[in-house]
PQR file of N, CA, C, O and H, with PARSE charges and radii, in Angstrom:
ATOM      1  N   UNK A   1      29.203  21.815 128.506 -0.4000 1.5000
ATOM      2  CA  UNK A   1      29.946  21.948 129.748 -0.0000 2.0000
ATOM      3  C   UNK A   1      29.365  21.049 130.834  0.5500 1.7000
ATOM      4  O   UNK A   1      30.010  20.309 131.578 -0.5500 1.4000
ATOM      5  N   UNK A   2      28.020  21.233 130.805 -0.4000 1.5000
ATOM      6  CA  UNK A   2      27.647  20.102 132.254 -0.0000 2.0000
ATOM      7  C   UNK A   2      27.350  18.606 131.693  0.5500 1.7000
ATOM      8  O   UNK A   2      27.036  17.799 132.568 -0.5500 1.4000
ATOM      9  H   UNK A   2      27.497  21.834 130.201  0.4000 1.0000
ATOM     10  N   UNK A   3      27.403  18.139 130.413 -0.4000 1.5000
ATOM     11  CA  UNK A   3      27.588  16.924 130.257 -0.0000 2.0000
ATOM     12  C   UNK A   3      28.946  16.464 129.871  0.5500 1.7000
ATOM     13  O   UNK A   3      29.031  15.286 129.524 -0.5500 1.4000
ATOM     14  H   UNK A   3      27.658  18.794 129.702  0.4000 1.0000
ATOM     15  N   UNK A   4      29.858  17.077 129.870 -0.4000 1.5000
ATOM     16  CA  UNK A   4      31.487  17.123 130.294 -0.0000 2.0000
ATOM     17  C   UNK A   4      31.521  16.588 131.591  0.5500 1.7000
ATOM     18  O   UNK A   4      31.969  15.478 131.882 -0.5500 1.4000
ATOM     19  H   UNK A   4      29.789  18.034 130.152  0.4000 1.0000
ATOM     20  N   UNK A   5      30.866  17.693 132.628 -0.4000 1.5000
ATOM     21  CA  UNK A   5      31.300  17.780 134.139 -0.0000 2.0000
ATOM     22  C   UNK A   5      30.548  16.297 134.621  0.5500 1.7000
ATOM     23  O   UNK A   5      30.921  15.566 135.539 -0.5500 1.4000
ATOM     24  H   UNK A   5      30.502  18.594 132.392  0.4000 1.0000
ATOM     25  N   UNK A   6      29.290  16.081 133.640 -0.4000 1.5000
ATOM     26  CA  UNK A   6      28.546  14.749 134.424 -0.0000 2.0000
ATOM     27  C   UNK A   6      29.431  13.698 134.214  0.5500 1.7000
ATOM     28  O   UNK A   6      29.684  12.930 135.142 -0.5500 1.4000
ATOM     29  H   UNK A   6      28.987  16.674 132.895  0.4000 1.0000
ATOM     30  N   UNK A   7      30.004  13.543 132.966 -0.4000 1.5000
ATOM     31  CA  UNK A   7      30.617  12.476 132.632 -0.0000 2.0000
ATOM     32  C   UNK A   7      32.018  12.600 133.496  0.5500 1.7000
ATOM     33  O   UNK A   7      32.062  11.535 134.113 -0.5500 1.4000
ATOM     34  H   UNK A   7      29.799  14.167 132.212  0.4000 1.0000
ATOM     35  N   UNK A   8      32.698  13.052 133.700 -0.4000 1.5000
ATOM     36  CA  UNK A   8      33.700  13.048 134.815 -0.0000 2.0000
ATOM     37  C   UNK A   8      33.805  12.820 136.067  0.5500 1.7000
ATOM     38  O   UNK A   8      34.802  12.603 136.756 -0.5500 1.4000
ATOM     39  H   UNK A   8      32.662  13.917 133.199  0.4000 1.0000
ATOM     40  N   UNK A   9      32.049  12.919 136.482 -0.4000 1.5000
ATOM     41  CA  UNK A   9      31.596  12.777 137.819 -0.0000 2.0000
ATOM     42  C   UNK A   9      31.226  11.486 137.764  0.5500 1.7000
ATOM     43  O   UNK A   9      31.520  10.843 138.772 -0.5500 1.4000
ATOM     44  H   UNK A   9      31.239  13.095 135.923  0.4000 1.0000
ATOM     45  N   UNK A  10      30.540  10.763 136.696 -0.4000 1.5000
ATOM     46  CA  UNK A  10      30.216   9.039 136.231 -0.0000 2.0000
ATOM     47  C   UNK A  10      31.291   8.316 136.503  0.5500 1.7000
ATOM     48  O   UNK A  10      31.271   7.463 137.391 -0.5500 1.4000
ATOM     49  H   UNK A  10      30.302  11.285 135.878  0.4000 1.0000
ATOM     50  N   UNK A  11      32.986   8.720 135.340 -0.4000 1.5000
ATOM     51  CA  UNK A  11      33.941   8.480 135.597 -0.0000 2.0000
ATOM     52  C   UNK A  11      34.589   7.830 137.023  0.5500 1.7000
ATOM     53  O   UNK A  11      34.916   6.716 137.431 -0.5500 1.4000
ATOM     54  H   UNK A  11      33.002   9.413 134.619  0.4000 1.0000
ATOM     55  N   UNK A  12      34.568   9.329 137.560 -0.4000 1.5000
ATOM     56  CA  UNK A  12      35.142   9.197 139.339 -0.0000 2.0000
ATOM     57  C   UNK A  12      34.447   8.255 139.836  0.5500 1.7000
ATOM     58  O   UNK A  12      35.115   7.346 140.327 -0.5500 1.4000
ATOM     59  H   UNK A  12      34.303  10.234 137.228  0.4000 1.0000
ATOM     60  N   UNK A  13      33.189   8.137 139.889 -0.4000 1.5000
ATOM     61  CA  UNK A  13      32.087   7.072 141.004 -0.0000 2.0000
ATOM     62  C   UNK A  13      32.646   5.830 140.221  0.5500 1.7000
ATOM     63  O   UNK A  13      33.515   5.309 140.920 -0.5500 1.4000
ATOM     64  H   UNK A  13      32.646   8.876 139.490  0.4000 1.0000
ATOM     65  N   UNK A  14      32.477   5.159 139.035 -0.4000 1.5000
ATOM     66  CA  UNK A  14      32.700   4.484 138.293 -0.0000 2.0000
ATOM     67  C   UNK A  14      34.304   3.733 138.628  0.5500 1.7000
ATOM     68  O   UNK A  14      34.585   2.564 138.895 -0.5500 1.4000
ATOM     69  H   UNK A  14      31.771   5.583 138.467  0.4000 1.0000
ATOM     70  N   UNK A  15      34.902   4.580 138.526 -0.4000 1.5000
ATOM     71  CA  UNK A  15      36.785   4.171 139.080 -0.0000 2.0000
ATOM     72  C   UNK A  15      36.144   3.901 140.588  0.5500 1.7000
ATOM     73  O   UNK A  15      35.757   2.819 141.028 -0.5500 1.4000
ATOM     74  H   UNK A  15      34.674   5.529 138.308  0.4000 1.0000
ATOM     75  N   UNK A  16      36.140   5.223 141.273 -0.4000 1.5000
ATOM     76  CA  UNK A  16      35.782   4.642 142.746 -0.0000 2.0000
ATOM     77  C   UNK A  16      35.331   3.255 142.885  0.5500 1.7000
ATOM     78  O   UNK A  16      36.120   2.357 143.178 -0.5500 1.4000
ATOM     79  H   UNK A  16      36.455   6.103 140.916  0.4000 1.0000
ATOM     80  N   UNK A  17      34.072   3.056 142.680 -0.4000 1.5000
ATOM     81  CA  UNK A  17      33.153   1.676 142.784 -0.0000 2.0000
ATOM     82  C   UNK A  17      34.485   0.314 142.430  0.5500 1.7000
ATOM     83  O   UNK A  17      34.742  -0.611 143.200 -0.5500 1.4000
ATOM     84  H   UNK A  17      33.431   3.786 142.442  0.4000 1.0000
ATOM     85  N   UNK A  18      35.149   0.565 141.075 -0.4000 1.5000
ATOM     86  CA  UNK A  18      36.070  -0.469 140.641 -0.0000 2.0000
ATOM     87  C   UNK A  18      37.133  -0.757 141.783  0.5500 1.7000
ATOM     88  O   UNK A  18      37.446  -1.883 142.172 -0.5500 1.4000
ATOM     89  H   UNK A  18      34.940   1.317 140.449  0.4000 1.0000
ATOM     90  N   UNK A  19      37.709   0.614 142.324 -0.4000 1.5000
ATOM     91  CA  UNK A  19      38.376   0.260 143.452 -0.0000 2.0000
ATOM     92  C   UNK A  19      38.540  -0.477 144.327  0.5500 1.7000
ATOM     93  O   UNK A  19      39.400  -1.266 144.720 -0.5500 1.4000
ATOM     94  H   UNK A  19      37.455   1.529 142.008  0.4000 1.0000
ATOM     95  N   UNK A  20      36.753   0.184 144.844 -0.4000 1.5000
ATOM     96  CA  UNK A  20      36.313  -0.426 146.041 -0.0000 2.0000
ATOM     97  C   UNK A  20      36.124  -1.990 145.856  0.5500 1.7000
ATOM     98  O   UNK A  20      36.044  -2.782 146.795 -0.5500 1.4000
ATOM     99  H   UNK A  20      36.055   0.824 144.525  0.4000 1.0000
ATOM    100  N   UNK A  21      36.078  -2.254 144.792 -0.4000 1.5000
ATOM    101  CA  UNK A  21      35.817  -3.752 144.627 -0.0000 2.0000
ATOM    102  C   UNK A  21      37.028  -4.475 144.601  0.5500 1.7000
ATOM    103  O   UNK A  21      37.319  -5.555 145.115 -0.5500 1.4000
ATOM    104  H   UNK A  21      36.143  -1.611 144.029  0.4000 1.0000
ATOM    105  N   UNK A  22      37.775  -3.580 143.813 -0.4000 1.5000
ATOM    106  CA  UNK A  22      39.409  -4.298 144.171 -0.0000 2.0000
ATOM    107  C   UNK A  22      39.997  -4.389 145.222  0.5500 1.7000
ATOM    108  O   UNK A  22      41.022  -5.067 145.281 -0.5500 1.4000
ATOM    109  H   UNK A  22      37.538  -2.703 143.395  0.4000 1.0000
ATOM    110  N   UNK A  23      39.358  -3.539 146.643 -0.4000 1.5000
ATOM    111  CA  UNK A  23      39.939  -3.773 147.806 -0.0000 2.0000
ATOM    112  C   UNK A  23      39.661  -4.504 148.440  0.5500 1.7000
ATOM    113  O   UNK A  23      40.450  -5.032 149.223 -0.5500 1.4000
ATOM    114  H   UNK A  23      38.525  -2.987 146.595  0.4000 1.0000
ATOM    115  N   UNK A  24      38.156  -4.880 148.318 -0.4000 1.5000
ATOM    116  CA  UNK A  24      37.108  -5.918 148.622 -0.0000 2.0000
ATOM    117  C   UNK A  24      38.053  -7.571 148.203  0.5500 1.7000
ATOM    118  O   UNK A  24      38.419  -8.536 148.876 -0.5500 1.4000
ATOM    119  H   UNK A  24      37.514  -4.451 147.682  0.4000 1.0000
ATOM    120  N   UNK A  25      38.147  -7.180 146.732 -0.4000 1.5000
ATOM    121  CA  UNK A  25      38.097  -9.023 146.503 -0.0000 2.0000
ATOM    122  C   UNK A  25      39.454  -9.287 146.958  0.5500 1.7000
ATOM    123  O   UNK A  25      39.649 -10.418 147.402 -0.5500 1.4000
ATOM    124  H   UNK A  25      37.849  -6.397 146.186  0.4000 1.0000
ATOM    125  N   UNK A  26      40.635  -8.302 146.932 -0.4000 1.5000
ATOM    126  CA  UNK A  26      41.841  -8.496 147.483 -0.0000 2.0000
ATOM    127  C   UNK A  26      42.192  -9.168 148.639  0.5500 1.7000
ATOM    128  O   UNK A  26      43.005 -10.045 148.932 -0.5500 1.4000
ATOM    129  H   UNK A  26      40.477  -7.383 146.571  0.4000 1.0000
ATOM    130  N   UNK A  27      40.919  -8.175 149.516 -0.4000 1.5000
ATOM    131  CA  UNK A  27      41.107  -8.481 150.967 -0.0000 2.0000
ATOM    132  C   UNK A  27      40.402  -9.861 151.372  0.5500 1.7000
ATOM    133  O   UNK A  27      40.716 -10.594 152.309 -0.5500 1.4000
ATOM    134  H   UNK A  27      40.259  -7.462 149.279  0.4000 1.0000
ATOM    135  N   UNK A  28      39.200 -10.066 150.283 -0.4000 1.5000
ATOM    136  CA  UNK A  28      38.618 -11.805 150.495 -0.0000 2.0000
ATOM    137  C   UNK A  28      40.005 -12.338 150.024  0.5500 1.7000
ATOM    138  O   UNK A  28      40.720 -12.640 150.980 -0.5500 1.4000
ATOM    139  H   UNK A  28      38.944  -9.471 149.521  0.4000 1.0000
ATOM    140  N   UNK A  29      40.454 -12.492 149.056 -0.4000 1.5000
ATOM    141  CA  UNK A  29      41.751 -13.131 148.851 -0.0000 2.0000
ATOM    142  C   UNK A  29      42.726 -13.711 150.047  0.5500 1.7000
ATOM    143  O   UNK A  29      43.010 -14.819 150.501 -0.5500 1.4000
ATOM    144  H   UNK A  29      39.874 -12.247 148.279  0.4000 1.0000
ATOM    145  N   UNK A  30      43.150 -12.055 150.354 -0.4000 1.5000
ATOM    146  CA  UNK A  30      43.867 -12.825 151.677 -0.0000 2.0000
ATOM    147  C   UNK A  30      43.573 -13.170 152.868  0.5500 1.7000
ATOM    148  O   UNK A  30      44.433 -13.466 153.698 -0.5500 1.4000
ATOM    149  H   UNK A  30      42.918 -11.154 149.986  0.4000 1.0000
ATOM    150  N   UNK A  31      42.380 -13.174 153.083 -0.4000 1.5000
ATOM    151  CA  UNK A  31      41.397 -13.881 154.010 -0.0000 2.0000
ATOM    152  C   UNK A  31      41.193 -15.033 154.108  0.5500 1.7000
ATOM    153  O   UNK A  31      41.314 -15.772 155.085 -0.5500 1.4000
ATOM    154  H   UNK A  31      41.682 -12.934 152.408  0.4000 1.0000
ATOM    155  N   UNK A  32      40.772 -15.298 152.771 -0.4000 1.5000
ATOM    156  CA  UNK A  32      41.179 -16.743 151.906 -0.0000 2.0000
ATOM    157  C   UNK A  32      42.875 -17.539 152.421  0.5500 1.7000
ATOM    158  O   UNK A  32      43.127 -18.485 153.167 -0.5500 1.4000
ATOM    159  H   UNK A  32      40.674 -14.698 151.977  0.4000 1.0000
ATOM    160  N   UNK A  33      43.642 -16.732 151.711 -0.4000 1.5000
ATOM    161  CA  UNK A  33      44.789 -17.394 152.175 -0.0000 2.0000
ATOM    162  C   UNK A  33      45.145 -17.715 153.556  0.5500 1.7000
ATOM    163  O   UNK A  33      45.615 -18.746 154.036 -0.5500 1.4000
ATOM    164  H   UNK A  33      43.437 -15.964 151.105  0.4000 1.0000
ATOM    165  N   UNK A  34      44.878 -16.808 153.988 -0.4000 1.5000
ATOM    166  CA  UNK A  34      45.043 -16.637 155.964 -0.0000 2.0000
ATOM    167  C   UNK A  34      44.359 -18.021 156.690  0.5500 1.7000
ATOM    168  O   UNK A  34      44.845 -18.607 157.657 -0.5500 1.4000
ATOM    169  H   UNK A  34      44.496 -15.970 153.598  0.4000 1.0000
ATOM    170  N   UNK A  35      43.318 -18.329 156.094 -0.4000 1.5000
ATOM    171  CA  UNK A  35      42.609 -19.511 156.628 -0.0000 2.0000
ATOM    172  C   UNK A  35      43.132 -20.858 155.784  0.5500 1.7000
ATOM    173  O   UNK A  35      43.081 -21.972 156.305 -0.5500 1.4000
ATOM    174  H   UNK A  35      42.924 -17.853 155.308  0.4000 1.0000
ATOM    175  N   UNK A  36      43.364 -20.760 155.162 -0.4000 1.5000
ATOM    176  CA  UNK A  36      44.166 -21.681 154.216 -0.0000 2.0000
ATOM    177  C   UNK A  36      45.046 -22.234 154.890  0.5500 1.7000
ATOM    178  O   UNK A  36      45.059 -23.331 155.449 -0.5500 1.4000
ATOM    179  H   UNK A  36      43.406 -19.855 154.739  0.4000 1.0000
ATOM    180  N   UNK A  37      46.121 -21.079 154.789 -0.4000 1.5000
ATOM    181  CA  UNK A  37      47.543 -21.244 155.714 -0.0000 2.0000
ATOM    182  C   UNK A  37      46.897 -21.905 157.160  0.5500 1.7000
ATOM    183  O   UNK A  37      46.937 -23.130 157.272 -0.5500 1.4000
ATOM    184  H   UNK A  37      46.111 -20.188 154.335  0.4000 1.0000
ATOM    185  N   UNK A  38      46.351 -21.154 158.172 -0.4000 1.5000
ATOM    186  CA  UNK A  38      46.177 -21.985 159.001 -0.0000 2.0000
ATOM    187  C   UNK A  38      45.436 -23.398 159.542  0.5500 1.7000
ATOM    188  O   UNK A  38      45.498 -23.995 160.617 -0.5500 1.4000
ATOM    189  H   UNK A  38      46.318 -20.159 158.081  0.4000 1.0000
ATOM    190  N   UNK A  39      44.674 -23.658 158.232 -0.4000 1.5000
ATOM    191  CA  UNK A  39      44.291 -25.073 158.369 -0.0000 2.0000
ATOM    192  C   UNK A  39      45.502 -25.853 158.032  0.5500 1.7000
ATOM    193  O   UNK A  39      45.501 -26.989 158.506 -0.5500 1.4000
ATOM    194  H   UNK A  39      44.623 -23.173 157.359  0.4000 1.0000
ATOM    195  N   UNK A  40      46.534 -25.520 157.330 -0.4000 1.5000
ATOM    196  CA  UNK A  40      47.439 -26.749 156.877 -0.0000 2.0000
ATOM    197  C   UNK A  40      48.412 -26.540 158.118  0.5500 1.7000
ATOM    198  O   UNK A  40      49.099 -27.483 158.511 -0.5500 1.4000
ATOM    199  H   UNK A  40      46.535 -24.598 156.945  0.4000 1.0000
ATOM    200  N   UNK A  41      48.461 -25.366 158.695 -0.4000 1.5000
ATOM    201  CA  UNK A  41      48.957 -25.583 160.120 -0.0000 2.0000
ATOM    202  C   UNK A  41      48.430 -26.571 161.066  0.5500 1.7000
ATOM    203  O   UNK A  41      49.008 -27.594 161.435 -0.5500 1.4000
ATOM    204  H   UNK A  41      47.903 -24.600 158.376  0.4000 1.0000
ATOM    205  N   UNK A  42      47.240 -26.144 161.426 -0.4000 1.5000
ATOM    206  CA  UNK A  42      46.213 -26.715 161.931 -0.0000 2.0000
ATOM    207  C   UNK A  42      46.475 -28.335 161.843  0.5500 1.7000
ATOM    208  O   UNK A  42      46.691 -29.067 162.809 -0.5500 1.4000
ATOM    209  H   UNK A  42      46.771 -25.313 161.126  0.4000 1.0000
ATOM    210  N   UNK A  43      46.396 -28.783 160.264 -0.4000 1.5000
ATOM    211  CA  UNK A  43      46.567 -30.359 159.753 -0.0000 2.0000
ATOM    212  C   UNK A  43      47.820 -30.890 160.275  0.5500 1.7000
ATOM    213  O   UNK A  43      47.855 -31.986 160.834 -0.5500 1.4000
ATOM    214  H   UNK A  43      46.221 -28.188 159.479  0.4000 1.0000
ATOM    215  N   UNK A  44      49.107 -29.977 160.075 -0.4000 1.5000
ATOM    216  CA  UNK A  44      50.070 -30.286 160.957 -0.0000 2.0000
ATOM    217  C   UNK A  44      50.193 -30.861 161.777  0.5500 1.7000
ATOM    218  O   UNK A  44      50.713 -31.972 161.884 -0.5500 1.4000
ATOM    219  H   UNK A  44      49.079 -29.087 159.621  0.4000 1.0000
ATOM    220  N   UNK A  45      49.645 -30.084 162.660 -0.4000 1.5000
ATOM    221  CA  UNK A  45      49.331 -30.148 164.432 -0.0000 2.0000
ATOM    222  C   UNK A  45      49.208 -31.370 164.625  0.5500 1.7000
ATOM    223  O   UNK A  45      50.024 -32.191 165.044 -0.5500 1.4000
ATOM    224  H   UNK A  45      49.223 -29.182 162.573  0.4000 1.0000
ATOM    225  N   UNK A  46      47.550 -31.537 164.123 -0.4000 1.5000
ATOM    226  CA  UNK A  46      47.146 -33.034 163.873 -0.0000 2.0000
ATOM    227  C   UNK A  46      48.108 -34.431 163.467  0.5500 1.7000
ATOM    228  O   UNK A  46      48.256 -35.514 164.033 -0.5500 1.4000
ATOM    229  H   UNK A  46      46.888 -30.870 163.783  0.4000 1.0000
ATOM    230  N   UNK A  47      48.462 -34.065 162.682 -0.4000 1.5000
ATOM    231  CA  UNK A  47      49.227 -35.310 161.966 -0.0000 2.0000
ATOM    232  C   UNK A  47      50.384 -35.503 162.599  0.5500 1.7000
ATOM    233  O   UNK A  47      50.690 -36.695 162.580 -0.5500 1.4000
ATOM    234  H   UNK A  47      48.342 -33.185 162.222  0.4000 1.0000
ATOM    235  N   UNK A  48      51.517 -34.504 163.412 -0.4000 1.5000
ATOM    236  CA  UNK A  48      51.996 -34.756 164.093 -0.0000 2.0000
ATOM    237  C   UNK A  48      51.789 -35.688 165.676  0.5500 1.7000
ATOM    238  O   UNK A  48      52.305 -36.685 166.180 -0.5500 1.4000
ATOM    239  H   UNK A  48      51.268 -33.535 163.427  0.4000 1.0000
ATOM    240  N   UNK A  49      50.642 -34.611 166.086 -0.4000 1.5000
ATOM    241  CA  UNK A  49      49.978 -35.013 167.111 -0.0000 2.0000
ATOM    242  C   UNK A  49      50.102 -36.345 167.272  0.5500 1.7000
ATOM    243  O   UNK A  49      50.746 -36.919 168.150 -0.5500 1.4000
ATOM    244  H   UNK A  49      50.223 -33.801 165.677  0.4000 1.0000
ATOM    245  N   UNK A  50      49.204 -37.017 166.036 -0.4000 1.5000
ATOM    246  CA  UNK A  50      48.657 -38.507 165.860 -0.0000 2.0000
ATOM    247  C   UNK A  50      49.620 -39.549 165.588  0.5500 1.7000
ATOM    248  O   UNK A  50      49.410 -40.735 165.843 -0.5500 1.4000
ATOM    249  H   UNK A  50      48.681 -36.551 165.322  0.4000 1.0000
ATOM    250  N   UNK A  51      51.065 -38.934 164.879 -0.4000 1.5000
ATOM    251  CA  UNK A  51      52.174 -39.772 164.766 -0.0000 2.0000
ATOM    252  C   UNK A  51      52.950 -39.958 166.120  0.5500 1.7000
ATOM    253  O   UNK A  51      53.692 -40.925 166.290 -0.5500 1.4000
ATOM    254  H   UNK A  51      51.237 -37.971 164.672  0.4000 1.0000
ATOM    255  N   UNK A  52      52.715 -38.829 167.236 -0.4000 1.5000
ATOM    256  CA  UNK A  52      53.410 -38.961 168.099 -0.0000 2.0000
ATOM    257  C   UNK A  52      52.869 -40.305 168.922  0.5500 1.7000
ATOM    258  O   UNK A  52      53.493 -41.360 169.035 -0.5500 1.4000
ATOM    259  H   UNK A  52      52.113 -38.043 167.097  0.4000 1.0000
ATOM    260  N   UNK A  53      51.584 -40.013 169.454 -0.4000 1.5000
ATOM    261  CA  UNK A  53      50.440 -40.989 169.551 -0.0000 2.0000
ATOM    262  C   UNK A  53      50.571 -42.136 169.452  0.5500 1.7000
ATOM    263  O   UNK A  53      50.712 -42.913 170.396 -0.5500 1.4000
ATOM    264  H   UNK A  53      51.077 -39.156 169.361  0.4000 1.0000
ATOM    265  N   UNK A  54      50.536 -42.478 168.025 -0.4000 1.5000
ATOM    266  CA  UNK A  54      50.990 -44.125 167.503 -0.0000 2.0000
ATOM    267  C   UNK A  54      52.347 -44.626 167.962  0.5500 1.7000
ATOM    268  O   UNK A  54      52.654 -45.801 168.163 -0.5500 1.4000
ATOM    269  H   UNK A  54      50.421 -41.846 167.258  0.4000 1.0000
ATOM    270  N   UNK A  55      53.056 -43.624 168.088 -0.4000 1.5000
ATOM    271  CA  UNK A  55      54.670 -43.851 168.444 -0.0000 2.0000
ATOM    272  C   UNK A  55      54.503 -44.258 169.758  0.5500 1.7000
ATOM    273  O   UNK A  55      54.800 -45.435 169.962 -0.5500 1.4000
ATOM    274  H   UNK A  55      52.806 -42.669 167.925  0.4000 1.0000
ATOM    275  N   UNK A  56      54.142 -43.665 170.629 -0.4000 1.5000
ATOM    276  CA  UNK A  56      53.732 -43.781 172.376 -0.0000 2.0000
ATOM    277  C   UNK A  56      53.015 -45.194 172.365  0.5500 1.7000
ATOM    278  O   UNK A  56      53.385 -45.974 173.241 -0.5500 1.4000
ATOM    279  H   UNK A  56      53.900 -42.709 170.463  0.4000 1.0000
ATOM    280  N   UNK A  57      51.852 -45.704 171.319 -0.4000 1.5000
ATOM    281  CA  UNK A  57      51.114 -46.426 171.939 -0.0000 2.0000
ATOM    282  C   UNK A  57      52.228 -47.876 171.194  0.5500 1.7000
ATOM    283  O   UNK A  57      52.587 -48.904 171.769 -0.5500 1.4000
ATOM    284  H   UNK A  57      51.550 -45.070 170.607  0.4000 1.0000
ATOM    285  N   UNK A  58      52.442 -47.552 170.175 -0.4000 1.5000
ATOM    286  CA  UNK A  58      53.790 -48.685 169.706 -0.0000 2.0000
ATOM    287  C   UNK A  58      54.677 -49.090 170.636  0.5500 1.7000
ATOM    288  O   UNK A  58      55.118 -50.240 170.659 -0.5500 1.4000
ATOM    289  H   UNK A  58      52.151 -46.717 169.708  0.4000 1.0000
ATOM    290  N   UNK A  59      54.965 -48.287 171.372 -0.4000 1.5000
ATOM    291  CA  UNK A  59      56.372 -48.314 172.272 -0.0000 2.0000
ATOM    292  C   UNK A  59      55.671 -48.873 173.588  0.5500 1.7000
ATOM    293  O   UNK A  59      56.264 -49.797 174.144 -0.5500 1.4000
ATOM    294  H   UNK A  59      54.607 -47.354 171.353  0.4000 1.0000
ATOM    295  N   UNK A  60      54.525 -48.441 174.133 -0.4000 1.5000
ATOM    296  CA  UNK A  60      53.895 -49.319 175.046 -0.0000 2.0000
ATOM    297  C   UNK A  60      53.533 -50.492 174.751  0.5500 1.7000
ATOM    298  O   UNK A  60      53.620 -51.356 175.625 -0.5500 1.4000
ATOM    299  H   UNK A  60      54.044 -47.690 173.682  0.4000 1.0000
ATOM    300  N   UNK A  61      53.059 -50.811 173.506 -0.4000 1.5000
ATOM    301  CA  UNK A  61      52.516 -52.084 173.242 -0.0000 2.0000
ATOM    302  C   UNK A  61      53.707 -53.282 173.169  0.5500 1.7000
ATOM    303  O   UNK A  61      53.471 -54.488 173.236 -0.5500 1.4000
ATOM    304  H   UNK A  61      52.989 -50.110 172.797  0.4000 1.0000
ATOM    305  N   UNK A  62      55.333 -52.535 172.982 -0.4000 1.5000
ATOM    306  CA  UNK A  62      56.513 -53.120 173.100 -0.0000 2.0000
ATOM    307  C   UNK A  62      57.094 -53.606 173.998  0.5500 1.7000
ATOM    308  O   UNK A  62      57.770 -54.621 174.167 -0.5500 1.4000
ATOM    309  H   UNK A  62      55.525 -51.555 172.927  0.4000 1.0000
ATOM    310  N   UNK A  63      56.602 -52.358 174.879 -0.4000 1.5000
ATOM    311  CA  UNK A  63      57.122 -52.783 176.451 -0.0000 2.0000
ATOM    312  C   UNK A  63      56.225 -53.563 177.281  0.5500 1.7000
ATOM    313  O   UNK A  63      56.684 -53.987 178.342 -0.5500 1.4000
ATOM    314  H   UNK A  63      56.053 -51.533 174.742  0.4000 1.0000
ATOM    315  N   UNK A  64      55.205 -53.784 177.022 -0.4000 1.5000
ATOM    316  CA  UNK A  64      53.879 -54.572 177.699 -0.0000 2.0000
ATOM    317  C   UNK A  64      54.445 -56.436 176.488  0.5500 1.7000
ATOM    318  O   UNK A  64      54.579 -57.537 177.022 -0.5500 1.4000
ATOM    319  H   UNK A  64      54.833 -53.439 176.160  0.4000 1.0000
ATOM    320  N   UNK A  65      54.566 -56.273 175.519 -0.4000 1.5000
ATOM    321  CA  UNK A  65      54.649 -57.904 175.051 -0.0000 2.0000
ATOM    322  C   UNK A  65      56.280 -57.988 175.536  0.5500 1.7000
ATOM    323  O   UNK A  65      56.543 -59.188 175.620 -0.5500 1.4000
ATOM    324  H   UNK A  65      54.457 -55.379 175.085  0.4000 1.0000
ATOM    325  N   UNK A  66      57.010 -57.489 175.750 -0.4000 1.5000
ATOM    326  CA  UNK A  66      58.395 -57.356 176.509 -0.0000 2.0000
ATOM    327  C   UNK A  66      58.218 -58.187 177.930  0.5500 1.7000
ATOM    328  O   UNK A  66      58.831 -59.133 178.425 -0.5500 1.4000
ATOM    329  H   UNK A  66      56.796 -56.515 175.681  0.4000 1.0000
ATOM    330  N   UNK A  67      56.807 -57.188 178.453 -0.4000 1.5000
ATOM    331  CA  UNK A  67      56.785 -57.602 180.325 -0.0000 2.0000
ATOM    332  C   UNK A  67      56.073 -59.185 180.134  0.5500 1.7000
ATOM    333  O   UNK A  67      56.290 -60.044 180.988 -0.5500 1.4000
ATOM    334  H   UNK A  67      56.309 -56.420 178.051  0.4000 1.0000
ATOM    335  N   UNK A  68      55.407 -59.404 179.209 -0.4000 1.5000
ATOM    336  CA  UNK A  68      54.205 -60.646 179.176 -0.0000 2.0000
ATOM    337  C   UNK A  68      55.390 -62.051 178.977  0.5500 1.7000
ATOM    338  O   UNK A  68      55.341 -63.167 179.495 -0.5500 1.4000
ATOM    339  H   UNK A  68      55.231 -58.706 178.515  0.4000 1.0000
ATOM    340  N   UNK A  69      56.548 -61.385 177.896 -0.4000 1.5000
ATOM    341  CA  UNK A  69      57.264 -62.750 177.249 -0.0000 2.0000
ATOM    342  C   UNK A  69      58.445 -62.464 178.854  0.5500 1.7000
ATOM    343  O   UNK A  69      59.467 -62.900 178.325 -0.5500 1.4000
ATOM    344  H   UNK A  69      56.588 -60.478 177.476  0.4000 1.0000
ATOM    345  N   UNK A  70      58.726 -62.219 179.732 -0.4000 1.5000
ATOM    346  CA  UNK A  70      59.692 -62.028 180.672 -0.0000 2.0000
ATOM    347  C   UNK A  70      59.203 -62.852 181.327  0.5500 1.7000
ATOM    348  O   UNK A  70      59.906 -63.762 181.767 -0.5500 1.4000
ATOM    349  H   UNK A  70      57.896 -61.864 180.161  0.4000 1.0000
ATOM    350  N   UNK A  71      57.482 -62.774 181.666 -0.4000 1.5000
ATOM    351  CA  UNK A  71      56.843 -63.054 183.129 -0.0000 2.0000
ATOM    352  C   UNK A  71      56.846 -64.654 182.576  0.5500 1.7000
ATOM    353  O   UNK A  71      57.130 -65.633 183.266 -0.5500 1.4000
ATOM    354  H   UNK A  71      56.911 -62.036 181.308  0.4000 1.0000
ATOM    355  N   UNK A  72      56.583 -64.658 181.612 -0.4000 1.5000
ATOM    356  CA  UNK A  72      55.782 -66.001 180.681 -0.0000 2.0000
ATOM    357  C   UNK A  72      57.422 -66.691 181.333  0.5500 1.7000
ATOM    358  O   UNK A  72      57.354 -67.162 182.469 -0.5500 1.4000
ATOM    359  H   UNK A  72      56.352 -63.863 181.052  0.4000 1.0000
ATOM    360  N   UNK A  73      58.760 -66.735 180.653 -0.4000 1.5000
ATOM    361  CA  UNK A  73      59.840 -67.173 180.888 -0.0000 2.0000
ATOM    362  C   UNK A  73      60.441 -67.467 182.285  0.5500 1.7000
ATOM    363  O   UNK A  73      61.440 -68.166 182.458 -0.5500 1.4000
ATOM    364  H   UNK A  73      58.816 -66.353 179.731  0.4000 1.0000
ATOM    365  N   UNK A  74      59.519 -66.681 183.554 -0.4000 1.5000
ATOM    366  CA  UNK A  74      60.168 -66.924 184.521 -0.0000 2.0000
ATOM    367  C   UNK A  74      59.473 -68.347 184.764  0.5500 1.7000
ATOM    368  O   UNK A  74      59.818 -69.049 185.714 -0.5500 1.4000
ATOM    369  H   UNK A  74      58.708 -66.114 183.414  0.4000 1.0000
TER
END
């Protein structure tokens, strides 16, 4: 009877412990993902950012050899 009751009590801690670990690595998981996701947001940002950037400094560098070949012609 009490090495019945021990082994059921091994059992329970035993499942418990497995649980607890499954809630554990789950929750690193989506912790994991969560930071994941927001670095490629993050990279987004950036890469947009930097295309906008190049676009702005393109379009100035257009309008500045625009003003140089105008002035040059007068």
């Amino acid at each position: 009877m009490k090495q019945t009751g021990s082994r059921q009590e091994a059992d329970r801690k035993q499942t418990g412990s497995r649980q607890e670990a499954d809630r554990k690595q789950t929750g690193n998981k989506q912790e994991a993902y969560r930071k994941q996701i927001g670095s490629r947001q993050e990279a987004v940002r950036k890469q947009t950012g930097d295309k906008q950037e190049a676009y702005r400094k393109q379009i100035g560098s257009r309008q500045e050899a625009v003003r140089k070949q105008t002035g040059c012609d007068l």
